[in-house]
Legacy VTK file of the C-alpha trace (Angstrom):
# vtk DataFile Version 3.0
C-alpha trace
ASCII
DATASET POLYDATA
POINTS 465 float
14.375 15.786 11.646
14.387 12.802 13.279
11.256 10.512 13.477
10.131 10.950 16.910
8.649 7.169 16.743
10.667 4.394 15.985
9.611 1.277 14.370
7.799 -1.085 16.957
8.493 1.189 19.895
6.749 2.504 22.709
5.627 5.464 23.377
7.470 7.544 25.925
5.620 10.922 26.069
2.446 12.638 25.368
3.600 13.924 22.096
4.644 10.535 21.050
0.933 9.071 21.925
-1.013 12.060 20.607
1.481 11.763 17.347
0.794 7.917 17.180
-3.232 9.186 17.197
-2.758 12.017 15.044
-4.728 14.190 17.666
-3.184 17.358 20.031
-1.543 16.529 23.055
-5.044 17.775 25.305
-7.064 15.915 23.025
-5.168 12.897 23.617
-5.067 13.532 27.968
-8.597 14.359 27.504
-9.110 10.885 25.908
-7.246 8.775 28.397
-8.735 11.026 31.437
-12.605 10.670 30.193
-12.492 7.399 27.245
-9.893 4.875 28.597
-7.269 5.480 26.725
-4.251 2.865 27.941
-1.833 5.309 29.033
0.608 3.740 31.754
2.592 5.955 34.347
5.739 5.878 36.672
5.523 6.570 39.600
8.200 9.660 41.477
7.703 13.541 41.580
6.763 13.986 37.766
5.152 11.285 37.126
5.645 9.873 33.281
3.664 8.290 30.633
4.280 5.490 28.050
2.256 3.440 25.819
1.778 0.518 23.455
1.095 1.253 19.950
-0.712 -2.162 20.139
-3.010 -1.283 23.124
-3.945 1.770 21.800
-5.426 0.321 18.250
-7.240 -2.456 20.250
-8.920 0.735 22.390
-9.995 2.225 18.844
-11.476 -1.067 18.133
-13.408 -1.435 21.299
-14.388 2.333 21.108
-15.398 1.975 17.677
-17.352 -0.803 18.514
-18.783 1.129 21.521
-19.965 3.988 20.097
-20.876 2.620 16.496
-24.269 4.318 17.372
-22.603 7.671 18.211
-21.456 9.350 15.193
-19.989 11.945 17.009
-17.855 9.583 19.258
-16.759 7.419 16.759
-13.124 6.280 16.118
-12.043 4.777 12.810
-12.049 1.445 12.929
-9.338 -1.173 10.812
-10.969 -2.666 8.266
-12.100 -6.378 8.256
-10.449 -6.984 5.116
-13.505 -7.042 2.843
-12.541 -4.266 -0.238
-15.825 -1.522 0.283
-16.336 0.501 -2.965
-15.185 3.442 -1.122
-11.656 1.186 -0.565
-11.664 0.455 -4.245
-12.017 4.356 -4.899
-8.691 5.253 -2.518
-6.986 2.746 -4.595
-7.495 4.093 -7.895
-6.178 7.938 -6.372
-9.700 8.901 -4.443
-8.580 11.818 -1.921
-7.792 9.810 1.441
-9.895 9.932 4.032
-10.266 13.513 6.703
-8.884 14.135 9.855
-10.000 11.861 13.230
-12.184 15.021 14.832
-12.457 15.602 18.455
-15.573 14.119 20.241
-15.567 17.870 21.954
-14.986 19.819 19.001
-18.579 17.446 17.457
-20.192 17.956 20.701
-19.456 21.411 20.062
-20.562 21.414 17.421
-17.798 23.671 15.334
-18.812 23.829 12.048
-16.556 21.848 9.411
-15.284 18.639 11.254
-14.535 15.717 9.380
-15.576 12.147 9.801
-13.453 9.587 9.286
-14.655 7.018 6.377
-13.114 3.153 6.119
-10.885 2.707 3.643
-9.988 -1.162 1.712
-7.258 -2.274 4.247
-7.050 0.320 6.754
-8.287 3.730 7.144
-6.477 6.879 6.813
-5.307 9.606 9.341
-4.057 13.229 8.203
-3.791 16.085 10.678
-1.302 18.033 8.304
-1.106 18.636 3.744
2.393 18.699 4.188
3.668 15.662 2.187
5.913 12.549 3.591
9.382 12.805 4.006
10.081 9.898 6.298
8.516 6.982 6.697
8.698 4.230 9.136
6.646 1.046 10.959
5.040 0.682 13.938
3.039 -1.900 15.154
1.149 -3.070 12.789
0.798 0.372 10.450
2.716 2.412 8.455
3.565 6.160 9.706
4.592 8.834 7.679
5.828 12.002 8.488
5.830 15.505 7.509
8.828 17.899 6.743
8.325 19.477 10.537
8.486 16.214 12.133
4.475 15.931 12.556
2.808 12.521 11.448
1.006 13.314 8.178
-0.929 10.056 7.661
-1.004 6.792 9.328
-1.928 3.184 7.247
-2.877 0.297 9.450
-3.001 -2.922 8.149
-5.525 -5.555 8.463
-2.922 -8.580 8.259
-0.158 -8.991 11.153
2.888 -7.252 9.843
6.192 -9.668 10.066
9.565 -7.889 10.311
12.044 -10.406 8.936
15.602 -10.161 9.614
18.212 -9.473 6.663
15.053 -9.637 4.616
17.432 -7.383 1.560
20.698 -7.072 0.635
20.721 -3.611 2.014
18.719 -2.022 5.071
15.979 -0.023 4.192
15.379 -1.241 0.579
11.622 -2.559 1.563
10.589 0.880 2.818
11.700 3.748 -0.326
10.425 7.271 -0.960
10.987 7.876 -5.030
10.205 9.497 -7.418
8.622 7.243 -9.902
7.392 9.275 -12.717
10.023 12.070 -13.159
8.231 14.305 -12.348
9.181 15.679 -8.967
6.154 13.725 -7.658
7.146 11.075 -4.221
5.443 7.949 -4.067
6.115 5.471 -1.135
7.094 1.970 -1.569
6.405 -0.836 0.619
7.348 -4.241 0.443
5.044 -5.491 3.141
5.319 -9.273 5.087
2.637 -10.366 6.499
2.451 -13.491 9.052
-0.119 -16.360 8.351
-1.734 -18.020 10.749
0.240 -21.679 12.342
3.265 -22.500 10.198
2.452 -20.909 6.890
5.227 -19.011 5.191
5.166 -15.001 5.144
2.371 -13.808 2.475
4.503 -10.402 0.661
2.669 -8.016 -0.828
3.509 -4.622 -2.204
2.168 -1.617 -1.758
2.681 2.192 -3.439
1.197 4.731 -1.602
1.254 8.621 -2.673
2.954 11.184 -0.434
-0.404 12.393 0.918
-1.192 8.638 2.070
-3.543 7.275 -1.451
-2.656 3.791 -2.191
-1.987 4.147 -6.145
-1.411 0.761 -6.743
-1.093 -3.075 -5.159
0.701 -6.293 -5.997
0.730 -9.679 -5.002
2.744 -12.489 -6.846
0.333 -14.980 -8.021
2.515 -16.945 -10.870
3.499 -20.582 -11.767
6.379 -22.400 -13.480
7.599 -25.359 -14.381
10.705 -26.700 -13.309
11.497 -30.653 -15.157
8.652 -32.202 -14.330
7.615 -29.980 -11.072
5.169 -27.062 -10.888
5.596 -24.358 -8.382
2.951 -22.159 -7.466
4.409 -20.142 -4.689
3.541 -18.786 -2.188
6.052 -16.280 -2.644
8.717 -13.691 -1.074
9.887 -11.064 -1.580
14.156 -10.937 -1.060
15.190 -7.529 -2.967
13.753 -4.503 -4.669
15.830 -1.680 -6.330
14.401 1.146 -7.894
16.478 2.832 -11.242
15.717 5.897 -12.614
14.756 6.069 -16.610
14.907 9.208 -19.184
11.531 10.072 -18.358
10.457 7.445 -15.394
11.576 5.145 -13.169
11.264 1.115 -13.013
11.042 -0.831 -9.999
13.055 -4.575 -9.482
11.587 -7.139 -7.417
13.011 -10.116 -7.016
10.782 -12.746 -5.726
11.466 -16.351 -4.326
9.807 -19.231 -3.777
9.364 -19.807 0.278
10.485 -23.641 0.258
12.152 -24.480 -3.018
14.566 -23.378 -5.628
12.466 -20.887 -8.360
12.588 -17.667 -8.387
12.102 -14.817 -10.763
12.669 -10.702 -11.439
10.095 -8.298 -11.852
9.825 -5.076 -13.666
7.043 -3.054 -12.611
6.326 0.930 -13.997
5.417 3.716 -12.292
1.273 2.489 -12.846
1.821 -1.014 -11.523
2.310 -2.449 -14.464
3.774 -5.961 -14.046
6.297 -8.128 -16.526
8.380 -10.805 -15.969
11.867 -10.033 -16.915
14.222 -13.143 -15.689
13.457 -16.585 -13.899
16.225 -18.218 -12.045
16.627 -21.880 -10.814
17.825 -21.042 -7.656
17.408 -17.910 -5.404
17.816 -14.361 -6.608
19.091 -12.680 -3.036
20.322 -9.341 -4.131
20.341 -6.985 -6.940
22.250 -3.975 -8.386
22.405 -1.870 -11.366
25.466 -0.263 -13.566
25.922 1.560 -16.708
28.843 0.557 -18.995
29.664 1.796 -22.184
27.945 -1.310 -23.661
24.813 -0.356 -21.758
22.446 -0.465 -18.644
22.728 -3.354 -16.816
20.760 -5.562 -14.082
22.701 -7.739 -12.135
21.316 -10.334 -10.046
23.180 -12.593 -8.127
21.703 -15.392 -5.637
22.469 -19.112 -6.327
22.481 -21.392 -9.036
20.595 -25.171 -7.470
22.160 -27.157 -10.439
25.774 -26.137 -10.033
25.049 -26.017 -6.430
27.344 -22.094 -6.784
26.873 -18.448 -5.665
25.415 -17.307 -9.260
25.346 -13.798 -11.111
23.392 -13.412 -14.167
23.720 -9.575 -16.363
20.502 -8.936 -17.420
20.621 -5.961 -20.001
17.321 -3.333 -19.518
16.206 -3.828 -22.541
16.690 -6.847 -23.523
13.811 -9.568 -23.915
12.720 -11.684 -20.442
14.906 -15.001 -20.057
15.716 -17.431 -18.108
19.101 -18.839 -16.085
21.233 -20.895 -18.234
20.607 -24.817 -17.162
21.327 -27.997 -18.671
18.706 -28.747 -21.437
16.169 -31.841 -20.257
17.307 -31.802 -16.814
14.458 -30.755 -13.469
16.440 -27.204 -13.677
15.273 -26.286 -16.405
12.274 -23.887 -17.058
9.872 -24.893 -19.234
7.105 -22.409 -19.428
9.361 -19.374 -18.739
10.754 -16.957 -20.796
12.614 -18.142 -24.126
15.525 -15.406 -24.016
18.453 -16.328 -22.043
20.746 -13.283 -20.156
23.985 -11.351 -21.690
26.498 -13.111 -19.374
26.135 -15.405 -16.252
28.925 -16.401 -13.728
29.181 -18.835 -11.386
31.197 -18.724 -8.302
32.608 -22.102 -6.759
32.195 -22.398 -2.518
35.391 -22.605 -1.486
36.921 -24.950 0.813
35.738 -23.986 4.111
32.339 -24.442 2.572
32.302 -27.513 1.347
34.504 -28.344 5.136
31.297 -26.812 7.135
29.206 -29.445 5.389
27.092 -26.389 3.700
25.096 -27.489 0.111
26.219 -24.429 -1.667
27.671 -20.380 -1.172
25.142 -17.707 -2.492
25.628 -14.236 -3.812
24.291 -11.775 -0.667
25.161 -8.472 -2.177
26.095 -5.851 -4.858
27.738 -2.527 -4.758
28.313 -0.570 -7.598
31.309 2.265 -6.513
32.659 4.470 -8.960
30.624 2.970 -11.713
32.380 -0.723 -11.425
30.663 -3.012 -9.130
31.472 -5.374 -6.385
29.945 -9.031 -5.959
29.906 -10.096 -2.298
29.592 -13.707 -1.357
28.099 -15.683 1.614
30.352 -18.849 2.227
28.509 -20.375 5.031
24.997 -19.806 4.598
24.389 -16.273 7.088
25.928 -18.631 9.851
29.027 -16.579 10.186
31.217 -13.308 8.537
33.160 -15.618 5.739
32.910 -13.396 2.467
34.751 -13.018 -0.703
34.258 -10.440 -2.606
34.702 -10.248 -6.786
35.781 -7.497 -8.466
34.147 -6.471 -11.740
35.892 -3.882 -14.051
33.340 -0.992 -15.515
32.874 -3.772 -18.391
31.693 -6.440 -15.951
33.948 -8.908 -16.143
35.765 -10.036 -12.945
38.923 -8.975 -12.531
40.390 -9.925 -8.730
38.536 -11.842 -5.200
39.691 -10.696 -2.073
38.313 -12.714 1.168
37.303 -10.994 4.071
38.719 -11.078 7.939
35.920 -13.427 8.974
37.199 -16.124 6.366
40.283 -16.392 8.219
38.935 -16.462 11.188
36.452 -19.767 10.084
39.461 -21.920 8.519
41.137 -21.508 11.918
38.227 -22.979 13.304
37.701 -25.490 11.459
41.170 -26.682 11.901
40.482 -26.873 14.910
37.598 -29.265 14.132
40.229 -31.365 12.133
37.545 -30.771 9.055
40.842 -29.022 7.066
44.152 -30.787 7.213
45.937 -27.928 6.422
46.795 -24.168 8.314
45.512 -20.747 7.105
49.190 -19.784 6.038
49.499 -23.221 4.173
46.258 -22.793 2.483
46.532 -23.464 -1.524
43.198 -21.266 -2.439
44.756 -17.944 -0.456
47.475 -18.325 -3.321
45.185 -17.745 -6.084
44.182 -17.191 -8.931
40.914 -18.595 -8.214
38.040 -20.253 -10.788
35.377 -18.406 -11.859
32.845 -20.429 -14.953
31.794 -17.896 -17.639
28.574 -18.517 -19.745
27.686 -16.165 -22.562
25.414 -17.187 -25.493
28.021 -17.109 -28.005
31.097 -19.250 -26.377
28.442 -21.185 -23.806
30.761 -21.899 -20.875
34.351 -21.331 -19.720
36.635 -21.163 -17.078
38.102 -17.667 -15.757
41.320 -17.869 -13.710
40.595 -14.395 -11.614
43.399 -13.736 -9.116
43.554 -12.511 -5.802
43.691 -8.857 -5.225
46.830 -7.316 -4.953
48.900 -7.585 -1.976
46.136 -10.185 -0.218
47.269 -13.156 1.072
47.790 -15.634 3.986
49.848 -12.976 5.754
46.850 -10.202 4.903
44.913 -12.411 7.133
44.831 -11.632 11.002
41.098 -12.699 12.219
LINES 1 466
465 0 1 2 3 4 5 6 7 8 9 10 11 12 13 14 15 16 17 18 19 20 21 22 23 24 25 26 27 28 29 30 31 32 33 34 35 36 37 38 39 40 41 42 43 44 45 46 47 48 49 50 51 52 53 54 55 56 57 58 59 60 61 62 63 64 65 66 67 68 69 70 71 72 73 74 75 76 77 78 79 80 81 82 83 84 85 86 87 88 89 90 91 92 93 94 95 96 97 98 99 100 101 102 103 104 105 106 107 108 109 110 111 112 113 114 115 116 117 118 119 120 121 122 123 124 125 126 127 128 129 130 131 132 133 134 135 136 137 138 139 140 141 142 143 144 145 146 147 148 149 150 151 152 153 154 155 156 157 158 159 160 161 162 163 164 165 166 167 168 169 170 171 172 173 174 175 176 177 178 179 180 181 182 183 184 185 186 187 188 189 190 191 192 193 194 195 196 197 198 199 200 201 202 203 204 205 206 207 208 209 210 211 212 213 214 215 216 217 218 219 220 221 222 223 224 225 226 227 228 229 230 231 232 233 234 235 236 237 238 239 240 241 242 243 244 245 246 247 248 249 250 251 252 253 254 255 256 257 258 259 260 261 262 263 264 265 266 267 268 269 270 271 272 273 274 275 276 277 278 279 280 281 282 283 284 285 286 287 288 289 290 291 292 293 294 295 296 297 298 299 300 301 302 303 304 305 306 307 308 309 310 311 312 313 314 315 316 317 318 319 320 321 322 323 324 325 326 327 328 329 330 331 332 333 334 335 336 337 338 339 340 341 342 343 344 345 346 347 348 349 350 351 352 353 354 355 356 357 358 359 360 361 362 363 364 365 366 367 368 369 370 371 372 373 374 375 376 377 378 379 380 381 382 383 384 385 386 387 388 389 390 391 392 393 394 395 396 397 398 399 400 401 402 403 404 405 406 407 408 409 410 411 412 413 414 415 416 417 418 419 420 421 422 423 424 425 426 427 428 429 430 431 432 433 434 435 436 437 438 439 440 441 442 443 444 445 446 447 448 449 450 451 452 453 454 455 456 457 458 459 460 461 462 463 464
């Protein structure tokens, strides 16, 4: 079923307020009619409601605040940030917190109403046992809902969530239900942003909730590494997290970046929040993906390589021991407090022309798809400013085997002759007429040069955009 609240929307009807409050509908008219509940109205024969998810927590605040003395009238407040024992408790897999009860129903006094306790960051709302199968943000909380569409338990933070745009490689990758110990078990994964105060960059933080709304576990980055003669100490962000299933449990990837400069690094985290450090990269790890070959299971993350100033790929086999990119030996790239092991194979893929013509420093790697067991590495050429992609093909052995450019590539070399920044047309351009150069490093043969050729039957003429 669909979610009947989208991220950061309003609310349009009474169901979508009394959902948002995890109370009935005549609870919730009862509330605005007697409490001052923010509920706005049109104006015309039926007269409609809306309301702002933001407004309404700021009314729980100031009725909290209210009726502190009133245990009957008492809504749960958000937490002021300070970890309570009881918030420690939900953390380690204490039940979560009872149902918001109806100031009638207490008044009443029916016999079994729950109060609702604080809880760490937030405190919890369930109305239903049924267990999350979608989840979603609004406001400033996480919502998830039930398998009939009814919103099961509700997480509001204390921070001030920050949606970032094209924050992954792929939509929806900072949000996951999974199943991380094999077990049939969900768990929810969030890989929260949270906006600092004045300039400061984004504070990431991730969070694994249980289906029935327990957080089981929390992490924020808090490393250091050396770089030459340069320590970096974050803060850090998150730009990717995959989750891949195991014989008997699952391991989540995060790939984390430094917010200014160059370092960044991979993550392996299990099922309890256990955290290791599996690769460090001098440059930024943007996307990752995972394959299976006959050799093995693989990690692939690709980003950018600062030293080479090139979109970057390293293959990072599971099991293999943490390392770090491949860099020249005594030179600021290099990591000197990182891991000692260094990856199975690393490629680097020149910008191409219209790059270096648009005045950009470098091309990065924005995305991996694995179909049909091969996988496909898909390059930025201008930064995110506009569509100009290649894309490498890898065969089920991952090695690259073709590069095809996309419309949008065609499309910015026109422009840019335009500009009089290339002296030459589309049609007369020598890279569309392949092969193309792709450096090789392994730790047997060090680097090399791959000749990889256009995909068949792409060229100039391919090119309409």
């Amino acid at each position: 079923m669909t979610d009947p609240l989208q991220p950061a929307a309003d609310l349009k009807t009474w169901q979508e307020v009394a959902a948002y409050l995890g109370i009935s509908v005549r609870e919730a008219q009862y509330r605005e009619k007697n409490d001052g509940m923010p509920v706005h109205r049109l104006s015309g024969p039926k007269s409609r409601v809306w309301a702002y998810p933001q407004e309404l927590d700021a009314w729980k605040r100031r009725a909290a605040s209210a009726n502190s003395a009133e245990p009957s009238a008492s809504i749960p407040p958000e937490s002021s940030g300070q970890e309570s024992e009881s918030g420690r408790a939900e953390e380690q897999g204490a039940a979560p917190s009872a149902p918001w009860v109806s100031r009638r129903l207490l008044l009443g006094g029916l016999a079994g109403a729950a109060v609702v306790s604080a809880a760490g960051t937030g405190w919890f709302l369930r109305h239903r046992s049924g267990d999350a199968v979608r989840v979603s943000v609004a406001g400033n909380s996480l919502l998830a809902w039930d398998e009939t569409g009814r919103l099961a338990w509700k997480y509001p933070f204390a921070e001030t969530l920050h949606v970032r745009d094209n924050k992954f490689s792929r939509p929806g990758r900072d949000l996951q239900i999974v199943d991380l110990r094999g077990d049939g078990t969900k768990q929810i994964l969030f890989a929260a942003s949270f906006l600092q105060s004045g300039d400061g960059p984004d504070r990431d933080e991730i969070y694994c909730f249980s289906s029935g709304g327990r957080v089981l576990w929390r992490y924020k980055p808090n490393l250091a590494f050396t770089f030459g003669d340069t320590r970096f100490d974050g803060p850090w962000v998150f730009t990717d997290m995959i989750v891949i299933p195991g014989k008997t449990q699952a391991t989540i990837w995060l790939a984390v970046a430094h917010h200014q400069w160059r370092p960044s690094f991979i993550l392996s985290i299990d099922p309890d929040g256990s955290v290791k450090v599996r690769f460090v990269s001098a440059g930024h790890v943007y996307a990752l993906g995972h394959t299976v070959t006959p050799a093995g299971r693989y990690l692939l993350a690709g980003g950018v390589n600062n030293e080479y100033a090139s979109a970057a790929l390293a293959v990072l086999r599971e099991d293999a021991p943490p390392s770090c990119s491949p860099q020249t030996r005594g030179s600021r790239f290099e990591c000197l407090d990182g891991p000692k092991g260094l990856p199975d194979r690393y490629f680097l893929f020149p910008p191409t022309e219209i790059t270096t013509a648009a005045g950009k420093p470098y091309n990065r790697v924005r995305g991996i798809e694995e179909p049909g067991g091969a996988c496909v590495v898909r390059t930025d050429e201008l930064l995110g400013t506009e569509e100009a992609e290649a894309y490498y093909g890898f065969s089920k052995d991952l090695e690259p085997h073709d590069v095809a450019f996309g419309d949008g590539y065609a499309a910015c070399h026109r422009r840019l002759e335009l500009e009089g920044r290339l002296k030459h047309t589309f049609a007369e351009c020598p890279q569309m007429r392949g092969p193309f150069p792709v450096r090789r490093w392994d730790q047997e043969s060090g680097w090399s040069t791959l000749s990889v050729p256009l995909t068949s039957g792409v060229g100039p003429d391919a090119y309409r955009g």
